[in-house]
VEXFI-787549 format. One record per residue (C-alpha): residue number from 1; z, y, x negated. Coordinates in steps of 0.001 Angstrom, whole numbers, always signed. Example, Ala and Ser with C-alpha at 12.3 -4.5 7.8 and 13.67 -1.06 7.14 Angstrom:
+-----+---------+---------+---------+
!   k !      pz !      py !      px !
+-----+---------+---------+---------+
!   1 !   +7800 !   -4500 !  -12300 !
!   2 !   +7140 !   -1060 !  -13670 !
+-----+---------+---------+---------+
//
This chain:
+-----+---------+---------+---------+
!   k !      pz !      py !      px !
+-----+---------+---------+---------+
!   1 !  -35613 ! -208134 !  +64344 !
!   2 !  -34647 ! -209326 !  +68247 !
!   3 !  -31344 ! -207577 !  +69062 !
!   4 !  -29382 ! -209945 !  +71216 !
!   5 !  -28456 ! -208703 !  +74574 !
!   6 !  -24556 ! -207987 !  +75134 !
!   7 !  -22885 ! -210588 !  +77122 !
!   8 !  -18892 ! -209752 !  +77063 !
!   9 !  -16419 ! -211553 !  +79290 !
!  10 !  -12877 ! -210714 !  +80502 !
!  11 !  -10773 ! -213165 !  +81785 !
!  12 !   -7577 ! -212716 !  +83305 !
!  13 !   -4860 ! -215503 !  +84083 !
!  14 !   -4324 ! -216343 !  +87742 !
!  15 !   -1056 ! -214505 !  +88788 !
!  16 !     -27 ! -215321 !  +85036 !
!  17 !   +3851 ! -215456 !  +85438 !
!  18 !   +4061 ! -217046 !  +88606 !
!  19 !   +1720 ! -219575 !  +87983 !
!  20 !   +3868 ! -220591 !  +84815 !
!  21 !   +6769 ! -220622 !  +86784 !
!  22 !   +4888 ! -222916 !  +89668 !
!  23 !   +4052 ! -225179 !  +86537 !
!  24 !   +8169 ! -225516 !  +86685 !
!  25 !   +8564 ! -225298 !  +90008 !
!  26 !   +5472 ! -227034 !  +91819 !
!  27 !   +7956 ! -227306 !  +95188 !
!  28 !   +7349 ! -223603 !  +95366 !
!  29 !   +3322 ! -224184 !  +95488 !
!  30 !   +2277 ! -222466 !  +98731 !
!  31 !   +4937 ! -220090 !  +98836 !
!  32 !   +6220 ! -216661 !  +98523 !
!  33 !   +7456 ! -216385 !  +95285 !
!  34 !   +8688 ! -213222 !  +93121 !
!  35 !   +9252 ! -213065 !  +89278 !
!  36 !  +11854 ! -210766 !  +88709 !
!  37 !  +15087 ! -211437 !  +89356 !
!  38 !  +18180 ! -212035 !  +86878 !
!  39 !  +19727 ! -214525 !  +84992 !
!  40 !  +22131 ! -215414 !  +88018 !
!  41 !  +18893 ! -215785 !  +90209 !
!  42 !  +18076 ! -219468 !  +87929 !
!  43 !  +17302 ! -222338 !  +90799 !
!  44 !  +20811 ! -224407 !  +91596 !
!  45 !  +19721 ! -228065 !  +91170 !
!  46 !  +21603 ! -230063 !  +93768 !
!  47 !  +23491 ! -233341 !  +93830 !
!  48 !  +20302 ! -235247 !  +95124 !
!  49 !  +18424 ! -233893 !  +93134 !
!  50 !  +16415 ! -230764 !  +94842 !
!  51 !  +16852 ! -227277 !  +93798 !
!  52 !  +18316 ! -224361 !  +95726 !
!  53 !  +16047 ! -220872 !  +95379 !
!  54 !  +17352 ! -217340 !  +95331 !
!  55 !  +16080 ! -215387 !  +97945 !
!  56 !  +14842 ! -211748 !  +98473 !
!  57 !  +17162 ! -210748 ! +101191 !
!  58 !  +19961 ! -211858 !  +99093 !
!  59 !  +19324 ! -209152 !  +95808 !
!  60 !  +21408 ! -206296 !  +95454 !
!  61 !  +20288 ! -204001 !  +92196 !
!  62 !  +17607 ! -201778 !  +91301 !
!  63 !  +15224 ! -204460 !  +89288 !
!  64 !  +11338 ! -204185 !  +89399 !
!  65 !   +9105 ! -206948 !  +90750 !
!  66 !   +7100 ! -207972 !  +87526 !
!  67 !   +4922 ! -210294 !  +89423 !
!  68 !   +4535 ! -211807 !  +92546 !
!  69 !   +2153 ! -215131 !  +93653 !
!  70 !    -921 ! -214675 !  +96048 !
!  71 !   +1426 ! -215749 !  +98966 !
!  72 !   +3383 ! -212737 !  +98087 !
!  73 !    +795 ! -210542 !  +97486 !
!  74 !     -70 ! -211279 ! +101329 !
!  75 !   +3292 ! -209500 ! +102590 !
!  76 !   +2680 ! -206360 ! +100563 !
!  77 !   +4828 ! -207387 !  +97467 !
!  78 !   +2749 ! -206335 !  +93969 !
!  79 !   +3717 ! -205673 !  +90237 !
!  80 !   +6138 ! -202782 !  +89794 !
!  81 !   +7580 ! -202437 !  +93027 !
!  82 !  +11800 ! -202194 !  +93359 !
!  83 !  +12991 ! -205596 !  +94018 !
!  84 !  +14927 ! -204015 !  +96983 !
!  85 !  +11897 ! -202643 !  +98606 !
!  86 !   +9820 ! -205736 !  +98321 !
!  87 !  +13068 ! -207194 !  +99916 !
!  88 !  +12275 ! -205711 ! +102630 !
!  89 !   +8903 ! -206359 ! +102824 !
!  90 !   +9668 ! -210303 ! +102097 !
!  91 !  +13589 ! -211032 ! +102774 !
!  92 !  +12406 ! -214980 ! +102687 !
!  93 !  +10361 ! -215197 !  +99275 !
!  94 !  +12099 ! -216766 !  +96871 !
!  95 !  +12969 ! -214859 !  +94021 !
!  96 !  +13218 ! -216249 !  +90039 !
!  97 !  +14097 ! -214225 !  +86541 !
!  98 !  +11595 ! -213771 !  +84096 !
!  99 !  +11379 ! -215804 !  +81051 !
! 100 !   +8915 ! -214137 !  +79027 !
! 101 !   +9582 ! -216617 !  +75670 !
! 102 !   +7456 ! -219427 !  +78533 !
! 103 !   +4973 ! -216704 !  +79053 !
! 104 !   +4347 ! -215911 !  +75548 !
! 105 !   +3999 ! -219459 !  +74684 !
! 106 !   +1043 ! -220542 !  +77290 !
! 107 !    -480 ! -217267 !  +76092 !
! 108 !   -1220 ! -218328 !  +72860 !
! 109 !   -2189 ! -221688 !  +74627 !
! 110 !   -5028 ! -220432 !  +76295 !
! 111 !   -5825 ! -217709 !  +73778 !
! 112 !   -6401 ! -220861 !  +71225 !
! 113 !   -8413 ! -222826 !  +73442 !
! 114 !  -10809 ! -220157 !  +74302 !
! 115 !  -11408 ! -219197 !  +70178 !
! 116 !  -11730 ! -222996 !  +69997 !
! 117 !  -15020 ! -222285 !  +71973 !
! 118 !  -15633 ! -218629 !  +71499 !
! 119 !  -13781 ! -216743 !  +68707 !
! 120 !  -14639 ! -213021 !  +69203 !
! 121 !  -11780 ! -212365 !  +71093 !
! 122 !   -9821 ! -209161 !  +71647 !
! 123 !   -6604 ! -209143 !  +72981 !
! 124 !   -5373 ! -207236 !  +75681 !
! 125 !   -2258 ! -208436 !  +76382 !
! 126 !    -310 ! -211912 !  +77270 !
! 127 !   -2551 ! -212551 !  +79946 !
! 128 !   -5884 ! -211106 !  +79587 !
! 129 !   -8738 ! -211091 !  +76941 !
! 130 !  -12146 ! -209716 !  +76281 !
! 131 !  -14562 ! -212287 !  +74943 !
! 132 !  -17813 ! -211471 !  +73164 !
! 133 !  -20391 ! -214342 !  +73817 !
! 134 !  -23862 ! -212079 !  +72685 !
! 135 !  -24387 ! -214782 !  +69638 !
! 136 !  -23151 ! -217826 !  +71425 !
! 137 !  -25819 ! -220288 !  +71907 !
! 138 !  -26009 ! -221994 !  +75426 !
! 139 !  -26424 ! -221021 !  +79152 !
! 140 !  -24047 ! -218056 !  +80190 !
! 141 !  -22780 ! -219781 !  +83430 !
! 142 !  -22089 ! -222843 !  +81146 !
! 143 !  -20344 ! -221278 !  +78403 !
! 144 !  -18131 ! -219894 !  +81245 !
! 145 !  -17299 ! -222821 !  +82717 !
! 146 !  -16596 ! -224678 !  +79729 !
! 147 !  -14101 ! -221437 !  +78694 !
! 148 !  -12365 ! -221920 !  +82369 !
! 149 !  -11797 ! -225868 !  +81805 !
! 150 !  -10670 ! -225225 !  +77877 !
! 151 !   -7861 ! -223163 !  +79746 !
! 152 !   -7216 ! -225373 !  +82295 !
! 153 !   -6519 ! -228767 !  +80052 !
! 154 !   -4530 ! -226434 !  +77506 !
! 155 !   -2211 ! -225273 !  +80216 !
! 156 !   -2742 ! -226655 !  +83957 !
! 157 !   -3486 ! -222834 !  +84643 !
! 158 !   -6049 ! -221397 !  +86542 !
! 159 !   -8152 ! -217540 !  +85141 !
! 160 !  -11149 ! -215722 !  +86663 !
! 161 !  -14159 ! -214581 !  +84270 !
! 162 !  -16426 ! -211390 !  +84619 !
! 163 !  -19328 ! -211456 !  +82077 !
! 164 !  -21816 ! -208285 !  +82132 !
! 165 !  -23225 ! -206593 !  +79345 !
! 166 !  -19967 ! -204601 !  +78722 !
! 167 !  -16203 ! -204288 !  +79356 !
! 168 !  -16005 ! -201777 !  +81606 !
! 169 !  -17962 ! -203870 !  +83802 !
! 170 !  -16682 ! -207041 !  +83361 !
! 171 !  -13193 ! -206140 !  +83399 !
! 172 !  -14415 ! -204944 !  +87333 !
! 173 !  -16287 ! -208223 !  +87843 !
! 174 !  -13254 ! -210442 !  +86488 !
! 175 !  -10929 ! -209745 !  +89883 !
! 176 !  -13566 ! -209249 !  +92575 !
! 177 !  -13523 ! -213619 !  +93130 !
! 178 !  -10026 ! -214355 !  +92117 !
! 179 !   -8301 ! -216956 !  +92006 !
! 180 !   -9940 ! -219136 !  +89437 !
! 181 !  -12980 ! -216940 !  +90148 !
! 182 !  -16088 ! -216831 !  +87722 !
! 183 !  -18686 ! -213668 !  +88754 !
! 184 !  -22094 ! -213303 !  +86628 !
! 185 !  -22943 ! -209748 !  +86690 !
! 186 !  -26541 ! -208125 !  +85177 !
! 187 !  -27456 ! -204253 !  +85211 !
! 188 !  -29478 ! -204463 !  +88032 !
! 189 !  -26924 ! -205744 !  +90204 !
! 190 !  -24840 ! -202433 !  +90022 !
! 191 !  -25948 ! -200885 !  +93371 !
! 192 !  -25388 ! -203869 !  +95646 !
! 193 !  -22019 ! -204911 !  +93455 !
! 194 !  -20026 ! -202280 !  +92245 !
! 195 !  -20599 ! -198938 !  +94105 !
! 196 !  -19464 ! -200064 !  +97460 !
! 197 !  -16159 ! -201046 !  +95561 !
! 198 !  -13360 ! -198122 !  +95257 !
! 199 !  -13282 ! -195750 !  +92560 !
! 200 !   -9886 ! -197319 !  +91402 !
! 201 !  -11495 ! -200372 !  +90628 !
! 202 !  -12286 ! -198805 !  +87159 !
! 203 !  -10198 ! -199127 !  +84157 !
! 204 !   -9137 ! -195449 !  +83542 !
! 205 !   -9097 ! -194031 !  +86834 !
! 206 !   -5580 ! -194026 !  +87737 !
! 207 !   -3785 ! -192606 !  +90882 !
! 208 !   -3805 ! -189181 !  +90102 !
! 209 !   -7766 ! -189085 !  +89429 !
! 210 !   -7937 ! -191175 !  +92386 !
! 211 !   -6344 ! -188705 !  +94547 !
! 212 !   -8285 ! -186029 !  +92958 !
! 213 !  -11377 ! -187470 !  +93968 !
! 214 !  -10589 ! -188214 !  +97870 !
! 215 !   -9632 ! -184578 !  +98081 !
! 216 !  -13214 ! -183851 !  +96425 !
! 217 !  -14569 ! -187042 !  +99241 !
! 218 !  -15336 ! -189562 !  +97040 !
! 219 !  -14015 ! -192707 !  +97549 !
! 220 !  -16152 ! -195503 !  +95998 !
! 221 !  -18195 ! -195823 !  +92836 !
! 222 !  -21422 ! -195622 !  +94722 !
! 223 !  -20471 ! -192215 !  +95620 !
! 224 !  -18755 ! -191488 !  +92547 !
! 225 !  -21950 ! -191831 !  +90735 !
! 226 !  -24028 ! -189864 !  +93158 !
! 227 !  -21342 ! -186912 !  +92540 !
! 228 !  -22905 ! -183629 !  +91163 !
! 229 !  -22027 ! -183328 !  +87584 !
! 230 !  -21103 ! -179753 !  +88282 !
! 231 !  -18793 ! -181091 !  +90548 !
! 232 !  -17215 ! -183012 !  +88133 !
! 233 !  -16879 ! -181079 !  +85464 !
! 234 !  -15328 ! -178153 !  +87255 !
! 235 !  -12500 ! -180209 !  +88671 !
! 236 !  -11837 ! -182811 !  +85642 !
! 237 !  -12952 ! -180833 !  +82545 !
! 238 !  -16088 ! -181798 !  +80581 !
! 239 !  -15107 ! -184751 !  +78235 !
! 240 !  -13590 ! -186620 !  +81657 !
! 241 !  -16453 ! -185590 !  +83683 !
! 242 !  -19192 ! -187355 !  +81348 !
! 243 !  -17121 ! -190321 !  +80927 !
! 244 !  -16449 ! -190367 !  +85517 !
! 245 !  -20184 ! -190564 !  +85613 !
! 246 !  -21234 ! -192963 !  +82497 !
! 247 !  -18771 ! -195077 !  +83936 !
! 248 !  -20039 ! -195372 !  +87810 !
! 249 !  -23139 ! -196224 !  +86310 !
! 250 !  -21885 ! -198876 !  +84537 !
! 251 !  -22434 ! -197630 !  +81080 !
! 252 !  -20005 ! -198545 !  +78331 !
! 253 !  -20839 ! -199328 !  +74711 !
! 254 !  -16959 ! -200237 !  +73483 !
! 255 !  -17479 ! -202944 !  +71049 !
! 256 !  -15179 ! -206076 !  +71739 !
! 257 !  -12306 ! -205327 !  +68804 !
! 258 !  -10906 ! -208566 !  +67306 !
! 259 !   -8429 ! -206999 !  +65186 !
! 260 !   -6060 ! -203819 !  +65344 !
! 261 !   -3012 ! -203387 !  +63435 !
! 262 !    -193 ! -202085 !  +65547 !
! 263 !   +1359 ! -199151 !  +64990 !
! 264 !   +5186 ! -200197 !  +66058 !
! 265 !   +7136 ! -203044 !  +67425 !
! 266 !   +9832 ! -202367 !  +70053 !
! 267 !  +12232 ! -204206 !  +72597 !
! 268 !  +13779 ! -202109 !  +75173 !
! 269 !  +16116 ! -203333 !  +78735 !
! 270 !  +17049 ! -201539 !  +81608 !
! 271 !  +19983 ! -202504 !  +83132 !
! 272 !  +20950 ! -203473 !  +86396 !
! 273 !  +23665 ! -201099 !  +86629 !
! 274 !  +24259 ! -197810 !  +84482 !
! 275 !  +26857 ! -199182 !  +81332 !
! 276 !  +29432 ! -196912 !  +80339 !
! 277 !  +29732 ! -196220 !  +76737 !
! 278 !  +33426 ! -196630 !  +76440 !
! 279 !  +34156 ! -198658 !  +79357 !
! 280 !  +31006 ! -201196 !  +78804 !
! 281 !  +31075 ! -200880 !  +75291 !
! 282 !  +30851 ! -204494 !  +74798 !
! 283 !  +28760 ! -205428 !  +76996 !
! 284 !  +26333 ! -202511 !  +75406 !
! 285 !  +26986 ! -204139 !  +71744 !
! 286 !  +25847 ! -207114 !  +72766 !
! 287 !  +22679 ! -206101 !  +73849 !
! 288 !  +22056 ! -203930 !  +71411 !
! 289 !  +22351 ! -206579 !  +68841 !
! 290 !  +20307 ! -208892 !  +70350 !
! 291 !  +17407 ! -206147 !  +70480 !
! 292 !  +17600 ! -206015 !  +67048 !
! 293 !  +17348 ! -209538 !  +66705 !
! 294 !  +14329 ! -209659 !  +69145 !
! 295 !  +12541 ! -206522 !  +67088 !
! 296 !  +13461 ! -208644 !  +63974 !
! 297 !  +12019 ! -211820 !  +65011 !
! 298 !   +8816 ! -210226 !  +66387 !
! 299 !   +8523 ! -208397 !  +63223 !
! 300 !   +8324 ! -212444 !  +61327 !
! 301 !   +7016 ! -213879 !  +63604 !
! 302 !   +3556 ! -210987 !  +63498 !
! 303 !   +4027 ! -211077 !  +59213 !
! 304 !   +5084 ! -206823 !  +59757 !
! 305 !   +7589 ! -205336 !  +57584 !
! 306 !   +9032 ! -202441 !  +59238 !
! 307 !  +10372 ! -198886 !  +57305 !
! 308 !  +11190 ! -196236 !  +60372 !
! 309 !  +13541 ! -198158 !  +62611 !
! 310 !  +14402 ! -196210 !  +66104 !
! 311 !  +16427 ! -196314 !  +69112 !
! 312 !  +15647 ! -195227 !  +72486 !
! 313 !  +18110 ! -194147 !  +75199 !
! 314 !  +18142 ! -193418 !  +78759 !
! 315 !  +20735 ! -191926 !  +80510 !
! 316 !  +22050 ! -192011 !  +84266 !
! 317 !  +20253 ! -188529 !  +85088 !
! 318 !  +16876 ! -190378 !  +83953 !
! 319 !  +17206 ! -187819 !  +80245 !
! 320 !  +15352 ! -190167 !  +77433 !
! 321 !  +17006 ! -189646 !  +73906 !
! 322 !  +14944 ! -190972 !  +70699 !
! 323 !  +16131 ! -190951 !  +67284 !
! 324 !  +15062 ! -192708 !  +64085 !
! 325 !  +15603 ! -193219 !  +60674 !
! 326 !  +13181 ! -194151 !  +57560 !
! 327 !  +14618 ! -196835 !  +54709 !
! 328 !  +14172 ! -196468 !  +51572 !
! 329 !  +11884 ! -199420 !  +52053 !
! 330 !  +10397 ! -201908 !  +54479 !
! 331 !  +12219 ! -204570 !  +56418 !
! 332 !  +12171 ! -207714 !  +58702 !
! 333 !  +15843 ! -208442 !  +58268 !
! 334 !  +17956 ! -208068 !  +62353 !
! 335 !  +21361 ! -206890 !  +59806 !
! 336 !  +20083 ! -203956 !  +58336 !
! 337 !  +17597 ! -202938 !  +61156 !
! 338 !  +20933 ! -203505 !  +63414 !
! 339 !  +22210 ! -200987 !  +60383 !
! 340 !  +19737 ! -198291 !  +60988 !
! 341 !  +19350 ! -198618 !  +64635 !
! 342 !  +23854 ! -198440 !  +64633 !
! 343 !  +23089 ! -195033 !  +61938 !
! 344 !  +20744 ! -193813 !  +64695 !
! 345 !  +23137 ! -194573 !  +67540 !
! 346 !  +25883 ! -192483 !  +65707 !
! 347 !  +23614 ! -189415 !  +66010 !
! 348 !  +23715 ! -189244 !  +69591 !
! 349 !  +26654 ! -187739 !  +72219 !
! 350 !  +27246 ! -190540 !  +74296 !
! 351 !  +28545 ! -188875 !  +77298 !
! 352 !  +27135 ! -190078 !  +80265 !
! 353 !  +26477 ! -193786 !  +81107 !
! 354 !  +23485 ! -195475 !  +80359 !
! 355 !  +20508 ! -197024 !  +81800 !
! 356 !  +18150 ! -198142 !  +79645 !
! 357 !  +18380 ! -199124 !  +75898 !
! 358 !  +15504 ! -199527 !  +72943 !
! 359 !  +15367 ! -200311 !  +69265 !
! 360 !  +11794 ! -199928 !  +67680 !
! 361 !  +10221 ! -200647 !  +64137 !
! 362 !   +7667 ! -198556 !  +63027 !
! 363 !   +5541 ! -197718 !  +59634 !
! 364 !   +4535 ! -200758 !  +59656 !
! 365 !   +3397 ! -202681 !  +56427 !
! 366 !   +1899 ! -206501 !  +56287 !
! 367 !   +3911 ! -208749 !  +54404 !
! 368 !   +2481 ! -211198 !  +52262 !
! 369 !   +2608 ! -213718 !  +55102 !
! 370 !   +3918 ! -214552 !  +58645 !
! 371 !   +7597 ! -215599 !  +57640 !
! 372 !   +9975 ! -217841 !  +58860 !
! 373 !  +12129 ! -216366 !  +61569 !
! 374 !  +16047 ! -215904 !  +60444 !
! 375 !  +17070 ! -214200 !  +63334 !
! 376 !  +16939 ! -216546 !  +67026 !
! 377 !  +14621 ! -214373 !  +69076 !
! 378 !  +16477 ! -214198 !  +72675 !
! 379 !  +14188 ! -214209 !  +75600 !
! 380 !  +16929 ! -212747 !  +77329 !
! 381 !  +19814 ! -210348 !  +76865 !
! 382 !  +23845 ! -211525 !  +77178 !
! 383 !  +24958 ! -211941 !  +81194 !
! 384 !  +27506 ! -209196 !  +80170 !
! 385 !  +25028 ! -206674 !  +80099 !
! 386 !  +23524 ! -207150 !  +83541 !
! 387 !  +25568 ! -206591 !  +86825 !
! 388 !  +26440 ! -209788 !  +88199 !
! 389 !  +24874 ! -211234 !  +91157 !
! 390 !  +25702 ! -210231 !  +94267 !
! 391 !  +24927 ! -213262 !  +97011 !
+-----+---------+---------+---------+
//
């Protein structure tokens, strides 16, 4: 029997949230342009008809940058740096709030019109996939192309695709062209591709490792794989070792995994100012109710009944508080997780203001089917809860 070689793909939307927003926005194309600002940050449309824009050099608050277009990229601003900082960096970008119920919605766009053409997917998140095309008939450059313009007349978005016989591989090869970047990648390739590349370019080497392995001189995969397992092993431990060298030589026999049953469902916010529990107590309410309802709705929306329902609290001095409770049986329903999350809440001194607050479902059971969502989920949390803006 011929055993088909592996061909997997990853692709990854184009600066995902941006692009969506530039989909909204398509003034903005061009531009420096920030996702993460607040509610207050919404464009002002104008009496003829134009829109005003938030700026950077306008924020005041301690919000994250959740993504930020090429443009942006190009001034130093990335994913997960403080708003203020980036600021800084870019006083003139313009700056716009999340809204993650748009996101969600072109991500099961594209995700649909790639199983259209290819159905073993797994899902990595709203914006990225790995794509198993081994028993696909057809030209590998074709079947690439035809995934990239499935995505692009489901959504007017743009994604970059790495196909190589694995994922570790093609996860690499999906951002080395991007955007809208397509890279074909075969074993043989390795030495002239991937090892001049950094050693951070590999899923699962993460800053610490990184730093670990300058001190030790090696900076790219080329040398990484030339490393002395000795080397290795006395500075990483044995398991991590084995897996630093499979890795720079490209090996990686992870099947693609179209199905995996999660293990909890949470919502969590951090505000934009520390909320007092007496003093902001209604502001705190509100939001806490509508993280129920958000939990709730996920849990219909995904068919999961949920039995262990939790909260999660952070306080001003960065101390994170968890406590949960288990039902006598499963739910879906926002009143009685808002119930048990409320019991949970009552467990906990509440002496110092807050900064971050989460409600989470866990021992998860399927119901019988994906039901009909009684609770409206809110992409976003009351204006009472956030500090206001500050122009």
């Amino acid at each position: 029997m011929n055993i088909l070689p592996r061909r997997i793909a990853h692709l990854d939307m184009d600066a995902f949230y941006a692009s969506v927003e530039l989909l909204r926005y398509p003034e903005l194309r061009g531009l420096p342009v920030v996702i993460g600002g607040r509610r207050c940050d919404q464009p002002e449309l104008l009496a003829d008809g134009s829109r005003r824009f938030a700026r950077l050099r306008d924020y005041v608050g301690r919000g994250v940058v959740t993504t930020s277009t090429y443009e942006a990229r190009a001034l130093g601003v990335f994913s997960g740096m403080g708003v203020m900082k980036a600021a800084q960096l870019a006083p003139e970008a313009i700056l716009l709030p999340v809204d993650f119920d748009a996101y969600r919605r072109y991500s099961r766009l594209f995700k649909a019109a790639v199983a259209e053409i290819a159905p073993e997917i797994e899902d990595r998140g709203i914006d990225e996939i790995y794509i198993d095309l081994s028993g696909l008939p057809g030209d590998t450059l074709e079947l690439a192309q035809r995934i990239k313009q499935a995505v692009k007349d489901a959504t007017g978005l743009s994604c970059s695709i790495g196909i190589s016989p694995n994922k570790l591989l093609s996860k690499i090869c999906s951002d080395l062209e991007k955007p809208d970047g397509l890279t074909l990648l075969d074993e043989s390739d390795i030495p002239q591709r991937i090892w001049p590349l950094p050693v951070r370019k590999i899923n699962g080497i993460g800053p610490k490792a990184g730093e670990k392995l300058a001190a030790l001189g090696i900076a790219t995969i080329g040398q990484l794989a030339n490393a002395e397992p000795a080397l290795l092993q006395d500075n990483f431990g044995r398991s991590y070792a084995e897996w630093l060298h499979e890795a720079s030589h490209g090996i990686d026999q992870r099947p693609v995994v179209t199905h995996s049953e999660p293990k909890s469902i949470s919502r969590e916010t951090t505000f934009e100012r520390d909320l007092h529990p007496r003093r902001d107590r209604a502001a705190l309410s509100a939001v806490f109710t509508a993280l129920c309802s958000q939990v709730a709705a996920d849990l219909q929306r995904k068919g999961y009944l949920g039995r262990t329902i939790g909260i999660k609290l952070r306080f001003e001095d960065f101390r994170t508080v968890t406590r949960d409770l288990t039902l006598p049986g499963p739910t879906a329903d926002p009143a009685v997780i808002r119930r048990a999350a409320g019991e949970c809440l009552r467990r906990v001194p509440l002496e110092q203001k807050l900064r971050l607050l989460g409600v989470r479902a866990s021992a998860l059971s399927s119901s019988s089917a994906p039901q009909a969502i009684t609770a409206s989920p809110q992409g976003e949390l009351p204006l009472s809860a956030t500090a206001r803006c500050q122009r």
